[in-house]
VMD Tcl script that builds the backbone (N, CA, C; Angstrom):
set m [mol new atoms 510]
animate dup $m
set s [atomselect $m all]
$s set {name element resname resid chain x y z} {
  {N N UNK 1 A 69.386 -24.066 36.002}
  {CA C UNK 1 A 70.389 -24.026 34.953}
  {C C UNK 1 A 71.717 -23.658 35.581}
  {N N UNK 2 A 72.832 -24.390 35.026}
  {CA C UNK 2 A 73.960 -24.115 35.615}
  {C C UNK 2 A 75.268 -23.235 34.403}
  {N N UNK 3 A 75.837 -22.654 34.802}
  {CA C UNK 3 A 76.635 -22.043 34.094}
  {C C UNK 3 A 77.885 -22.345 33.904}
  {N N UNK 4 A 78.945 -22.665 32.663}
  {CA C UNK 4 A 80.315 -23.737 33.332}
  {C C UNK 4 A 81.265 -23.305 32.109}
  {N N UNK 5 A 81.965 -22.494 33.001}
  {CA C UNK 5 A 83.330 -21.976 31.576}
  {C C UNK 5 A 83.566 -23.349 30.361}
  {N N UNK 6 A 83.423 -22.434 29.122}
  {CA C UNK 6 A 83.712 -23.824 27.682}
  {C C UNK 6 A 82.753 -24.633 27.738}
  {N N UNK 7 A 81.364 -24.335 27.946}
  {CA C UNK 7 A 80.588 -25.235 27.821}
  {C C UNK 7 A 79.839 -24.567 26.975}
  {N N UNK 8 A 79.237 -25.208 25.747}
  {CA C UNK 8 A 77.939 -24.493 25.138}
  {C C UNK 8 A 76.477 -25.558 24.914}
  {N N UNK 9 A 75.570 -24.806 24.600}
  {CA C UNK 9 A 74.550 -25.874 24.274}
  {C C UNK 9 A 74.612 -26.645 23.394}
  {N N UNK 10 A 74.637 -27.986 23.193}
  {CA C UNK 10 A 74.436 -29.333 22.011}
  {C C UNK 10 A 73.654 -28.799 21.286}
  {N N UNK 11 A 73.775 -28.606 19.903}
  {CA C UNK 11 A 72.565 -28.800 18.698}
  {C C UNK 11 A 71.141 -29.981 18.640}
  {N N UNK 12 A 70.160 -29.404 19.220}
  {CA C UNK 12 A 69.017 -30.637 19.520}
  {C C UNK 12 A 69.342 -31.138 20.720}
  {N N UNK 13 A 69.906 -31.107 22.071}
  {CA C UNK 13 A 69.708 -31.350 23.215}
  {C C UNK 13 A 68.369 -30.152 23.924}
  {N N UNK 14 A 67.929 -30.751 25.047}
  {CA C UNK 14 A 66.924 -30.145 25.674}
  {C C UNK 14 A 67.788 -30.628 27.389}
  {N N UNK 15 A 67.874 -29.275 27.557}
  {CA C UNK 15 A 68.387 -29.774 28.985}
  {C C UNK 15 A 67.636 -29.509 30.395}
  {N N UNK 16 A 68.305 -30.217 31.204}
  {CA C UNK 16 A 67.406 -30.091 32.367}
  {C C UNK 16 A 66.829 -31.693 33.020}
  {N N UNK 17 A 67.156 -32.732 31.584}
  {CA C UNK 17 A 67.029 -34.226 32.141}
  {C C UNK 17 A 67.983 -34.926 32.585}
  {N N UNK 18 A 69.295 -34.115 32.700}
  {CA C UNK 18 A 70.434 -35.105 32.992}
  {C C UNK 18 A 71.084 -34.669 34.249}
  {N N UNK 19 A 71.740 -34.850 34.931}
  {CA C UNK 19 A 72.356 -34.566 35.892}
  {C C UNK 19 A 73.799 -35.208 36.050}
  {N N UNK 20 A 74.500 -34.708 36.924}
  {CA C UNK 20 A 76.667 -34.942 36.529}
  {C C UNK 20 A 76.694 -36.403 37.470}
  {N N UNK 21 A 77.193 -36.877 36.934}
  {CA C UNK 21 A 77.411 -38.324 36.714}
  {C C UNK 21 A 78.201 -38.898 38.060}
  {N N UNK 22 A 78.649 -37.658 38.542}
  {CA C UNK 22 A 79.698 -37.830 40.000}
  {C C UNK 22 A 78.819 -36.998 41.083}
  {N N UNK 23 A 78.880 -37.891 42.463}
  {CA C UNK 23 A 78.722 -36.621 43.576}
  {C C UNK 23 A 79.174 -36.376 44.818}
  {N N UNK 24 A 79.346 -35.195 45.184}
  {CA C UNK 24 A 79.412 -33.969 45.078}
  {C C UNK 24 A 79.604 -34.023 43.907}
  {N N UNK 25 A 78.998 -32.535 43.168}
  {CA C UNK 25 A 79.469 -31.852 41.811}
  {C C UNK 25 A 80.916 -31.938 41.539}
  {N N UNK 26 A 81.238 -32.547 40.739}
  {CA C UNK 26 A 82.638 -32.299 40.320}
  {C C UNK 26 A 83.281 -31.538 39.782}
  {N N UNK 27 A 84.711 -31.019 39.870}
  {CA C UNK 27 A 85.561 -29.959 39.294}
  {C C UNK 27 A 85.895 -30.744 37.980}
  {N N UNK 28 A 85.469 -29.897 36.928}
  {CA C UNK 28 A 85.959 -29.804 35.810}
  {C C UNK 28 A 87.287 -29.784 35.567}
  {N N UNK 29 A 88.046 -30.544 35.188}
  {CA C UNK 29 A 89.987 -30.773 34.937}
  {C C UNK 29 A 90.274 -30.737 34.160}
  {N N UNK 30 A 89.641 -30.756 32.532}
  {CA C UNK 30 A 89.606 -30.928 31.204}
  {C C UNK 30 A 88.473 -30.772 30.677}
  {N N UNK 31 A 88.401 -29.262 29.626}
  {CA C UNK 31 A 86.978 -29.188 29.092}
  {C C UNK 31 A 86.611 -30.420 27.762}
  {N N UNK 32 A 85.941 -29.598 27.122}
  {CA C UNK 32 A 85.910 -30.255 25.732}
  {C C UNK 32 A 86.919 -29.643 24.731}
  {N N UNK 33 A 87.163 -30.388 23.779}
  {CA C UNK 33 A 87.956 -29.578 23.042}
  {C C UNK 33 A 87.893 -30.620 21.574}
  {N N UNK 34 A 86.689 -30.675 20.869}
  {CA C UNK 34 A 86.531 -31.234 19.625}
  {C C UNK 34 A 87.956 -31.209 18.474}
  {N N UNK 35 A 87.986 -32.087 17.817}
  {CA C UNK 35 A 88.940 -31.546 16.901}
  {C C UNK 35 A 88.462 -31.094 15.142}
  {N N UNK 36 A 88.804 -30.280 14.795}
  {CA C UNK 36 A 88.340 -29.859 13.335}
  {C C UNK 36 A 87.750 -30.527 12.917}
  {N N UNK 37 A 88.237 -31.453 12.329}
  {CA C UNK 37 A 88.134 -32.906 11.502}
  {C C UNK 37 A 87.916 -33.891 12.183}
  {N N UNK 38 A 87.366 -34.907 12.036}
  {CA C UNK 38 A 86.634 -36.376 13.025}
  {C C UNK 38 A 87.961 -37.098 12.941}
  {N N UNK 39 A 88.971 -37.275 11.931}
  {CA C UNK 39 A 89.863 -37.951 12.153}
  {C C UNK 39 A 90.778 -37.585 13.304}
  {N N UNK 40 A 91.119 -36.022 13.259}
  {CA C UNK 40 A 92.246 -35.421 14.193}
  {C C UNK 40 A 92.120 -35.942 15.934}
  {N N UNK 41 A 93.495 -35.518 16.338}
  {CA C UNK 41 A 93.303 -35.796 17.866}
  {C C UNK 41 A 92.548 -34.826 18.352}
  {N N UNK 42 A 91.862 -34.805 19.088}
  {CA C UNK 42 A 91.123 -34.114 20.485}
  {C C UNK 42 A 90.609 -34.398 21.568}
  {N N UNK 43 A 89.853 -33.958 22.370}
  {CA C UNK 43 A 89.572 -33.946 23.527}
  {C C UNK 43 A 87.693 -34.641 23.824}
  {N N UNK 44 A 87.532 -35.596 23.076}
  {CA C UNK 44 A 85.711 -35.743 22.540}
  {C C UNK 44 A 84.769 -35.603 24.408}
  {N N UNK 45 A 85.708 -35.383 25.060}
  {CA C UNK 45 A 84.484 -35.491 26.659}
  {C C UNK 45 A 85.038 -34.385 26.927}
  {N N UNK 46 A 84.907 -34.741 28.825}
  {CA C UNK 46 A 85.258 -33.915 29.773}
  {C C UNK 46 A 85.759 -34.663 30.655}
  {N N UNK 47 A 87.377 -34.268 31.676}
  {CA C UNK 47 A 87.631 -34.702 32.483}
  {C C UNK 47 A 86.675 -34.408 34.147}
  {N N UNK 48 A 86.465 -35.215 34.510}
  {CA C UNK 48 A 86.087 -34.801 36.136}
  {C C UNK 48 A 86.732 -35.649 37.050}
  {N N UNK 49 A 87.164 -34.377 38.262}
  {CA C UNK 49 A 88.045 -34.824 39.090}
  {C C UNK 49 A 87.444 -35.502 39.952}
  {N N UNK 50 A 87.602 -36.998 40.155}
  {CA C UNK 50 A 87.292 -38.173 41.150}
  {C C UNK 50 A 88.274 -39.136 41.729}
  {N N UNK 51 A 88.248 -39.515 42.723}
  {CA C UNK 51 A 88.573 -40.440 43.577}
  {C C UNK 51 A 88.363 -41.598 43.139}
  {N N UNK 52 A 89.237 -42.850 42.943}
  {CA C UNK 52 A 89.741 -43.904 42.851}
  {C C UNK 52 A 88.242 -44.748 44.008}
  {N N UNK 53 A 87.327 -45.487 43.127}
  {CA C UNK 53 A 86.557 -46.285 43.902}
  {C C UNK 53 A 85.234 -45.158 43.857}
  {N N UNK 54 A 85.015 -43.683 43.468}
  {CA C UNK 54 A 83.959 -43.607 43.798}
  {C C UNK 54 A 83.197 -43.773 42.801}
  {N N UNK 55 A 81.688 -43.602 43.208}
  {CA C UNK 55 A 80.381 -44.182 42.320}
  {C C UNK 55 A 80.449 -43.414 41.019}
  {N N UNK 56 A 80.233 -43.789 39.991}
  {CA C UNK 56 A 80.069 -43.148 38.765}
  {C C UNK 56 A 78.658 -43.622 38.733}
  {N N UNK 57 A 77.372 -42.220 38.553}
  {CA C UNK 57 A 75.861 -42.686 38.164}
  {C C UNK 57 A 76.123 -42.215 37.041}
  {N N UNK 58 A 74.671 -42.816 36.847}
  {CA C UNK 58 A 74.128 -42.542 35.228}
  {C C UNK 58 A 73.246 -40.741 35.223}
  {N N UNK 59 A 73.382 -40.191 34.341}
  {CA C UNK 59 A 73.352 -38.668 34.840}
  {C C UNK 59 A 71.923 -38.434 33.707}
  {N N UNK 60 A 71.089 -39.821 33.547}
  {CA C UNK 60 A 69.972 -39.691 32.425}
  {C C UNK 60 A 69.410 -40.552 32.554}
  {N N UNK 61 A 68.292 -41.383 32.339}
  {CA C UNK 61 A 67.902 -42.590 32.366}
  {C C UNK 61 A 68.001 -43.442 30.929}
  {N N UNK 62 A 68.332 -44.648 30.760}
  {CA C UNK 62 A 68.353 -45.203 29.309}
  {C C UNK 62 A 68.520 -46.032 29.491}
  {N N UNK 63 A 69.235 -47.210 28.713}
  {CA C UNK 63 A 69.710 -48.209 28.592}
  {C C UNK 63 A 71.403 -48.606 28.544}
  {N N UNK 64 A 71.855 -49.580 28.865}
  {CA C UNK 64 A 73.462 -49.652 29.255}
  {C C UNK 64 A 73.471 -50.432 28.112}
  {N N UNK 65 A 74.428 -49.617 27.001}
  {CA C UNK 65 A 74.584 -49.897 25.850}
  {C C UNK 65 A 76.027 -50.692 25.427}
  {N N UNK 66 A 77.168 -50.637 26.542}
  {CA C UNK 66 A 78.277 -51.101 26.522}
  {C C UNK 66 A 78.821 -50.793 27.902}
  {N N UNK 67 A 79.507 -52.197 28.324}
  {CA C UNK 67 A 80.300 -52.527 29.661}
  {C C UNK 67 A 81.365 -53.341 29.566}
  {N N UNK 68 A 82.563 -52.939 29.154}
  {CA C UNK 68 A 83.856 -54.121 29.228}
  {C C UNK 68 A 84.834 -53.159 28.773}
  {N N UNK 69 A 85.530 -53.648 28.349}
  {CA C UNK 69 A 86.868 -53.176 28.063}
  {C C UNK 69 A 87.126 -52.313 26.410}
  {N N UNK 70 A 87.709 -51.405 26.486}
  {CA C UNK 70 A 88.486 -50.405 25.505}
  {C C UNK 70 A 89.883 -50.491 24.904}
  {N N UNK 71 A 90.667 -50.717 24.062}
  {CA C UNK 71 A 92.056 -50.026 24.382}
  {C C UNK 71 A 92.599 -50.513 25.687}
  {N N UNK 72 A 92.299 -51.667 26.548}
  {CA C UNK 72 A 92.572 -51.733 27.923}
  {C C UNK 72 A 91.883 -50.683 28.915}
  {N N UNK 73 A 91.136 -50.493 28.441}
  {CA C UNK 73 A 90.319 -49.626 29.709}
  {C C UNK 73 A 88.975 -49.565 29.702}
  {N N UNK 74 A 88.675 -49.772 31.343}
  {CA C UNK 74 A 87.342 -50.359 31.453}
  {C C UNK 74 A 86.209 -48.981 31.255}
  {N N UNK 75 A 84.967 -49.511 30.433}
  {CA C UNK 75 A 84.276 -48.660 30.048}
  {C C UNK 75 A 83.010 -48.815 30.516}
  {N N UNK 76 A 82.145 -47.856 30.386}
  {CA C UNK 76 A 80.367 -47.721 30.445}
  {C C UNK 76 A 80.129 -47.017 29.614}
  {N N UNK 77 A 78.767 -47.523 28.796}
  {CA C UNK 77 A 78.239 -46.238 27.761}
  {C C UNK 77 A 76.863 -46.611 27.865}
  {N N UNK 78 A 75.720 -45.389 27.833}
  {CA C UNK 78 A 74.461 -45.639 28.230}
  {C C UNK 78 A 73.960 -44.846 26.996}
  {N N UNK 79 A 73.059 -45.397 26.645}
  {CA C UNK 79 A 71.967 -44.876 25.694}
  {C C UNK 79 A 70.740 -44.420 26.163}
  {N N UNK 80 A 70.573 -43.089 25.561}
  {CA C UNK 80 A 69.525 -42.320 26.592}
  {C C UNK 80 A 68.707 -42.261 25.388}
  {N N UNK 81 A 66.942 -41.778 25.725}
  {CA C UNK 81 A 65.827 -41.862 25.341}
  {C C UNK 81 A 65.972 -41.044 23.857}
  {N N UNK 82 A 67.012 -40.114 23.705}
  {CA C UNK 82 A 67.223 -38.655 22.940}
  {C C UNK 82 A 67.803 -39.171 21.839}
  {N N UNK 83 A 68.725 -39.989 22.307}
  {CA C UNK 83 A 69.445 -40.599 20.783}
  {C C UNK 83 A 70.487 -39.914 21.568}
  {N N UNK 84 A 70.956 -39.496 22.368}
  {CA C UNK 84 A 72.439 -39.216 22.786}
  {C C UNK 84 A 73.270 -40.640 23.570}
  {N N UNK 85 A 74.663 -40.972 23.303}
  {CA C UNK 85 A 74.899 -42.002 24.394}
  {C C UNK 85 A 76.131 -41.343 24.533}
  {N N UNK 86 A 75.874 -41.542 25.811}
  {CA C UNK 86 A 76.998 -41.494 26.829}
  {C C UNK 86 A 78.390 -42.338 27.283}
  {N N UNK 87 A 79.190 -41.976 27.790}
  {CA C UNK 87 A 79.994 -43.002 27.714}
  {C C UNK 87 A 81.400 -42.398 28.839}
  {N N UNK 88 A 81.749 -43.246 29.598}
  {CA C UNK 88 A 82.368 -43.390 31.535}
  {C C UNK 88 A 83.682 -43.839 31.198}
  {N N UNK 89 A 84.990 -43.666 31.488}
  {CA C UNK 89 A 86.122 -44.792 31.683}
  {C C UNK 89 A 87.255 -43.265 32.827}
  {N N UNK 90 A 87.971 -44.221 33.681}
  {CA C UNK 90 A 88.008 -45.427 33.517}
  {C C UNK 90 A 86.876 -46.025 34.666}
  {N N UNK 91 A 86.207 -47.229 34.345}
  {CA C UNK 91 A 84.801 -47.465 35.024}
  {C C UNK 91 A 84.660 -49.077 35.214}
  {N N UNK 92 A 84.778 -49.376 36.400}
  {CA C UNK 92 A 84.555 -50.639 36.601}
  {C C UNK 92 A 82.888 -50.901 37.000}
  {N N UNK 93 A 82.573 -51.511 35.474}
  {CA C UNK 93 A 81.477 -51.700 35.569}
  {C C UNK 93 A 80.307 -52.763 37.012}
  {N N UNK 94 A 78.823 -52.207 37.366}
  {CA C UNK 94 A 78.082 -52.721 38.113}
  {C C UNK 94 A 76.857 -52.991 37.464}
  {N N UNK 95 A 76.750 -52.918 36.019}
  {CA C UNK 95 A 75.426 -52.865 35.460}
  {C C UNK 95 A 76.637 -53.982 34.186}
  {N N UNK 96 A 75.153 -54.715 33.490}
  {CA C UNK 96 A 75.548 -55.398 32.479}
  {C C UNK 96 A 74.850 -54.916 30.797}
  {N N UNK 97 A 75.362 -55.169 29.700}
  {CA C UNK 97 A 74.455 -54.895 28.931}
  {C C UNK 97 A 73.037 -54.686 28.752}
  {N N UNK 98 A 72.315 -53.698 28.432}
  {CA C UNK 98 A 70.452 -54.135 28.145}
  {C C UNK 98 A 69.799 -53.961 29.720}
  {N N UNK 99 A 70.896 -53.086 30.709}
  {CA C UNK 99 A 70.025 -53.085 32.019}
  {C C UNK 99 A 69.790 -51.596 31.723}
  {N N UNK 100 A 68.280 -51.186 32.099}
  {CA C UNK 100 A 67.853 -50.622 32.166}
  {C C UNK 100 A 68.155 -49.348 33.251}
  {N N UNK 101 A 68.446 -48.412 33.012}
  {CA C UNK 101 A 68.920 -47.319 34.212}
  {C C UNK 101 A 67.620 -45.885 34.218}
  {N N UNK 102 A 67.783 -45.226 35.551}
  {CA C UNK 102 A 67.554 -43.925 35.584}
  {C C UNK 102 A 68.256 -43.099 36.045}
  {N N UNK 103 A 67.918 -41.916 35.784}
  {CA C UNK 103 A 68.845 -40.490 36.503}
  {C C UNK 103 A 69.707 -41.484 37.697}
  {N N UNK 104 A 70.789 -41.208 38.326}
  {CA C UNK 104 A 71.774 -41.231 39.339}
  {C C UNK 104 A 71.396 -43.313 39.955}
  {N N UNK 105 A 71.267 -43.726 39.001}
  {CA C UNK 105 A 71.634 -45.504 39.257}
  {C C UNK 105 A 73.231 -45.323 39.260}
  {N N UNK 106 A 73.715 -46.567 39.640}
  {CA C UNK 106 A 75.286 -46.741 39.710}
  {C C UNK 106 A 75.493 -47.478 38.792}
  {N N UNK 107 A 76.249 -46.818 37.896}
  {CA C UNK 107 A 77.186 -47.503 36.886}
  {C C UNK 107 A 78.060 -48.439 37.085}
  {N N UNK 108 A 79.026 -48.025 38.339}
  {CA C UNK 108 A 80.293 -48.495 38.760}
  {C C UNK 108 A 80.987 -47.528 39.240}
  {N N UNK 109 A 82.038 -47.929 39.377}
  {CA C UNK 109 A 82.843 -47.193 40.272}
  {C C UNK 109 A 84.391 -46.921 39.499}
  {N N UNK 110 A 85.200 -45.714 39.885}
  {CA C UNK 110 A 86.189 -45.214 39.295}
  {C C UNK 110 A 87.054 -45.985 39.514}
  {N N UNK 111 A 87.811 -46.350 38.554}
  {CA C UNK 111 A 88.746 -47.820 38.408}
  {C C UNK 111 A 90.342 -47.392 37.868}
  {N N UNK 112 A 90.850 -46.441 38.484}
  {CA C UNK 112 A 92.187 -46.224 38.210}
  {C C UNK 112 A 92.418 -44.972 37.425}
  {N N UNK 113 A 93.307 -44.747 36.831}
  {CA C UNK 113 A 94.010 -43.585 36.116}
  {C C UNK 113 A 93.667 -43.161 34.413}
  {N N UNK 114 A 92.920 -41.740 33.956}
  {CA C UNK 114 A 92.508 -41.662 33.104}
  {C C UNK 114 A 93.929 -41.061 32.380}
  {N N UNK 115 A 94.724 -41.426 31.424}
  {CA C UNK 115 A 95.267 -40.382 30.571}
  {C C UNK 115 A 94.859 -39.107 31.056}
  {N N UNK 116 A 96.318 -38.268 31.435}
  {CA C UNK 116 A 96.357 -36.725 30.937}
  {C C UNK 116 A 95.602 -36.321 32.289}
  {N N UNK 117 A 95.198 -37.173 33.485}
  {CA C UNK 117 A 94.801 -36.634 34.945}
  {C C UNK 117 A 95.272 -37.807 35.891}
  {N N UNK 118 A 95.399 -36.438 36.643}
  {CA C UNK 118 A 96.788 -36.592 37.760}
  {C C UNK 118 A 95.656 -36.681 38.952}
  {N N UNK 119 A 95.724 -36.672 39.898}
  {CA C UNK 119 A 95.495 -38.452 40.393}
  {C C UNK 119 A 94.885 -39.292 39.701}
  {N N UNK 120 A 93.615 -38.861 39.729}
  {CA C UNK 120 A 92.761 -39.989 39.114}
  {C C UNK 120 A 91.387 -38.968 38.422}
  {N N UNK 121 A 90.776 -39.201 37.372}
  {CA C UNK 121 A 89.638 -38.666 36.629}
  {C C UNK 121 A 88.999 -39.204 36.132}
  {N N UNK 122 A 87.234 -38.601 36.249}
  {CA C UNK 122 A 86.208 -39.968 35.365}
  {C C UNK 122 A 86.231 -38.874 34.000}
  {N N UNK 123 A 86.530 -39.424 32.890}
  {CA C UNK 123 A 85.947 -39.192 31.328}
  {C C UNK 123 A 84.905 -39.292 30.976}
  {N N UNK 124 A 83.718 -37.903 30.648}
  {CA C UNK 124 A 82.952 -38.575 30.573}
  {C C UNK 124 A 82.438 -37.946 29.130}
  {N N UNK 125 A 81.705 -38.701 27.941}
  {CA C UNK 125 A 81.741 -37.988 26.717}
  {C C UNK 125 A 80.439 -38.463 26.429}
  {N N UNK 126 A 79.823 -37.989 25.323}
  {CA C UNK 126 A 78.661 -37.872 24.743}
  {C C UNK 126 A 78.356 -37.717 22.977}
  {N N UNK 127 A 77.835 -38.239 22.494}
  {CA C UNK 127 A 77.689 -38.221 21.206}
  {C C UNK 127 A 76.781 -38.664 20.934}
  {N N UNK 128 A 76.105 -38.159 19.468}
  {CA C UNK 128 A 74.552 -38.650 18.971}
  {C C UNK 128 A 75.579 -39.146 17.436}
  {N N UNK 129 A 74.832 -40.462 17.373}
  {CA C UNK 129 A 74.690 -41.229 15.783}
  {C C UNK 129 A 75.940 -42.483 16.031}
  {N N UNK 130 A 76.271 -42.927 15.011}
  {CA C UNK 130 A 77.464 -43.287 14.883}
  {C C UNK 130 A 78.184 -43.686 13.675}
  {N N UNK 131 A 79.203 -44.545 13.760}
  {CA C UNK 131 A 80.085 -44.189 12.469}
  {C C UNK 131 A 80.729 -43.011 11.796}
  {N N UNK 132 A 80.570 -42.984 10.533}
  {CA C UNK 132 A 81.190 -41.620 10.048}
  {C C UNK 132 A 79.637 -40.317 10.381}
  {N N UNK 133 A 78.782 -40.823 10.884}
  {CA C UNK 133 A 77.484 -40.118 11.149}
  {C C UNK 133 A 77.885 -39.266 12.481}
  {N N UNK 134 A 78.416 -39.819 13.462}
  {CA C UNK 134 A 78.848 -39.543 14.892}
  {C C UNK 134 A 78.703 -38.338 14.774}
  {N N UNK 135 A 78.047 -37.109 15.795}
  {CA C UNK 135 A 78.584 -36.055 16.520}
  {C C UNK 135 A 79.218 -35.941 17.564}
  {N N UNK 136 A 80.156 -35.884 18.364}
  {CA C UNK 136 A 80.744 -35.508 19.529}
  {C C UNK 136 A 80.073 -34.505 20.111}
  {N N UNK 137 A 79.556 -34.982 21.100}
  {CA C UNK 137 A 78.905 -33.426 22.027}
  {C C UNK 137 A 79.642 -33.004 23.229}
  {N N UNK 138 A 79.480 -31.563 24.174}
  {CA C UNK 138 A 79.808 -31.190 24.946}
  {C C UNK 138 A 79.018 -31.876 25.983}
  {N N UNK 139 A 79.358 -32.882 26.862}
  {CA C UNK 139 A 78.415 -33.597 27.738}
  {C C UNK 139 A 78.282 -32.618 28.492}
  {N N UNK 140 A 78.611 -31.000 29.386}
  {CA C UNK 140 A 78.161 -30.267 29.776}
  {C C UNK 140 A 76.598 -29.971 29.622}
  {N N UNK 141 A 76.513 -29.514 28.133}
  {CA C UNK 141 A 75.526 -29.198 27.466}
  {C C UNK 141 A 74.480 -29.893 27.680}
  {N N UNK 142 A 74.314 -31.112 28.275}
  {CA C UNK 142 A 73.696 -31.861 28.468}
  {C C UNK 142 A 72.523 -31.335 30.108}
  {N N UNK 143 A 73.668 -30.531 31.151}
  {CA C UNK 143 A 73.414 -29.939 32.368}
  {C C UNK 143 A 72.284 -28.648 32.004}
  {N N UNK 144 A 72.140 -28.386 30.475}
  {CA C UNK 144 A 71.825 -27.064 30.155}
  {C C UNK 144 A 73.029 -25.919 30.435}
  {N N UNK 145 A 74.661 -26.200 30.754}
  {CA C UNK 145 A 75.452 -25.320 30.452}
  {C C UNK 145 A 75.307 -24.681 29.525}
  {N N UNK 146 A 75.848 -23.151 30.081}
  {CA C UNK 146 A 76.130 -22.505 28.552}
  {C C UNK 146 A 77.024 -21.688 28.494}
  {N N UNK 147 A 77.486 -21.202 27.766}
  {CA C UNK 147 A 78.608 -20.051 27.681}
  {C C UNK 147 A 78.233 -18.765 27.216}
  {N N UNK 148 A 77.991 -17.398 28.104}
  {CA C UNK 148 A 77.755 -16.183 27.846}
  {C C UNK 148 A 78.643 -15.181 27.250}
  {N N UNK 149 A 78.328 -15.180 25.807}
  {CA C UNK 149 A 79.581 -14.227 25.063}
  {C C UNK 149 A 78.668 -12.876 24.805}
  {N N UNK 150 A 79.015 -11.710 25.133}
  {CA C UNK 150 A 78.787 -10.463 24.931}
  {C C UNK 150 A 79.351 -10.129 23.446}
  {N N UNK 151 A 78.499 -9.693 22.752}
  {CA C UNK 151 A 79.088 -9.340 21.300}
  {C C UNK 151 A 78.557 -7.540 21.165}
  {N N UNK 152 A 79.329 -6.556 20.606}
  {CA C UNK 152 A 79.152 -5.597 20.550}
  {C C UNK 152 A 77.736 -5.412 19.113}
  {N N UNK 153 A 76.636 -4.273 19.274}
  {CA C UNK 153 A 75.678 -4.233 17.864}
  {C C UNK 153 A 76.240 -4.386 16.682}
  {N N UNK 154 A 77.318 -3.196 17.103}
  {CA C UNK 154 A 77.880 -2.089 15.382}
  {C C UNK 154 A 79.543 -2.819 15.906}
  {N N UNK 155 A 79.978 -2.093 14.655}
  {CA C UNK 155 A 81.330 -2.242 14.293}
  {C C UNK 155 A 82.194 -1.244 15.718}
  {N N UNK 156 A 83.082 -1.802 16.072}
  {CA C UNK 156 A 83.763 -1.050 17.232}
  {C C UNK 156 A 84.902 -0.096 16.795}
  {N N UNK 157 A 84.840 1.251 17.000}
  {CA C UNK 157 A 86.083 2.026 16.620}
  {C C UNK 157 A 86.390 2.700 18.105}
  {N N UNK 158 A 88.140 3.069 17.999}
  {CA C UNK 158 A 88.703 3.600 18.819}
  {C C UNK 158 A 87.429 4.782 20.084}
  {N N UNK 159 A 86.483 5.459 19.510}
  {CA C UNK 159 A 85.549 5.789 20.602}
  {C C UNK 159 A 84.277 4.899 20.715}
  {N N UNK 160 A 84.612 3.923 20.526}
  {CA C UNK 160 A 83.368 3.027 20.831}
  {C C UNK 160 A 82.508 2.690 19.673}
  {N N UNK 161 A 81.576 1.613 20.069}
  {CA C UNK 161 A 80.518 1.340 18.481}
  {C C UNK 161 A 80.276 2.396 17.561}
  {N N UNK 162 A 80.432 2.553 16.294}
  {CA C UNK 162 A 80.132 2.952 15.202}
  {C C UNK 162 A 78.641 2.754 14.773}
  {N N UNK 163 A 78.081 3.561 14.121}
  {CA C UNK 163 A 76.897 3.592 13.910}
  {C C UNK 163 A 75.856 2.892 14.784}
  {N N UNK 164 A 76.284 2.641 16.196}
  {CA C UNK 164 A 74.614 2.382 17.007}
  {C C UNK 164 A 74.824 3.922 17.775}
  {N N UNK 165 A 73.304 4.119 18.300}
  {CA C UNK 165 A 72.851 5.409 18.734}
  {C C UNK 165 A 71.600 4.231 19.994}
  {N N UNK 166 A 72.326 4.475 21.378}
  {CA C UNK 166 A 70.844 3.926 22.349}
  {C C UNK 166 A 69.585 4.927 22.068}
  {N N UNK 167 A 68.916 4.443 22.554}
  {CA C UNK 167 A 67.482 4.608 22.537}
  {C C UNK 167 A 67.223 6.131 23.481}
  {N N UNK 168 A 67.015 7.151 23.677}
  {CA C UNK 168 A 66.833 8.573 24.074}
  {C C UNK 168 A 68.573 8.834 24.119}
  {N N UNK 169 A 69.394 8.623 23.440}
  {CA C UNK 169 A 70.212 9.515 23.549}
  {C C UNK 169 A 70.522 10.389 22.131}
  {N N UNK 170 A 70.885 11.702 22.153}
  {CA C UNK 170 A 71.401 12.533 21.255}
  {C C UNK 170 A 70.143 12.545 20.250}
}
mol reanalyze $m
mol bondsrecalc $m
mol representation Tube
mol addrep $m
């Protein structure tokens, strides 16, 4: 299990089948950052910092659910066994529709400049359903990331928790 600032676990993911889509492990450049509302702007992936030409794998095994073009920008999206699909830009595709993938096959390769990263970054996002059904997931979450928040028992006052008492003291 890996641990990765702003990452939490997906609702109904099981992790431990996927692995990061770039290698060496890549530096995180842009977390997630959902927006309130499905309409609003946000952040639905994660940036990772890559090099112009290198391999983008598949970080799950499934099916290659979409390969061509976006908005002008070249895409990959893979459909994994879970009902999660995935989805690569900017990505010059090496796989065609309906090809079958596993853990770390080659997608393609990093194909130029993502919005909002400086040199160059693979996008990579995740979501279960679609339409107005869609969830946006933390594709982290997918690694089994998680985020460790310490929360106090009792209510906190100026000398410390309020009404907890540890176990043999006083």
């Amino acid at each position: 299990m890996v641990a990765v600032p702003g990452a939490s676990r997906a609702e109904g993911l099981t992790p431990g089948g996927y692995g990061w889509p770039l290698s060496p492990r890549p530096e995180v450049v842009r977390g997630f950052d959902p927006p309130a509302k499905r309409w609003l702007a946000g952040h639905r992936g994660v940036d990772l910092a890559a090099a112009t030409g290198a391999p983008v794998l598949s970080p799950g095994s499934g099916v290659v659910h979409f390969a061509g073009v976006v908005a002008g920008k070249p895409v990959v999206s893979v459909m994994h066994p879970d009902g999660v699909l995935t989805t690569y830009e900017p990505v010059s595709s090496t796989v065609s529709v309906g090809t079958t993938v596993v853990r770390g096959s080659l997608l393609g390769t990093v194909d130029g400049v993502h919005p909002g990263c400086a040199p160059t970054c693979l996008h990579w996002g995740a979501r279960r359903g679609a339409g107005s059904a869609a969830r946006y997931l933390n594709p982290l979450a997918l690694l089994g990331a998680v985020r460790v928040r310490l929360k106090p028992v009792g209510a906190v006052g100026a000398a410390g928790p309020v009404g907890v008492q540890a176990r043999g003291w006083a």
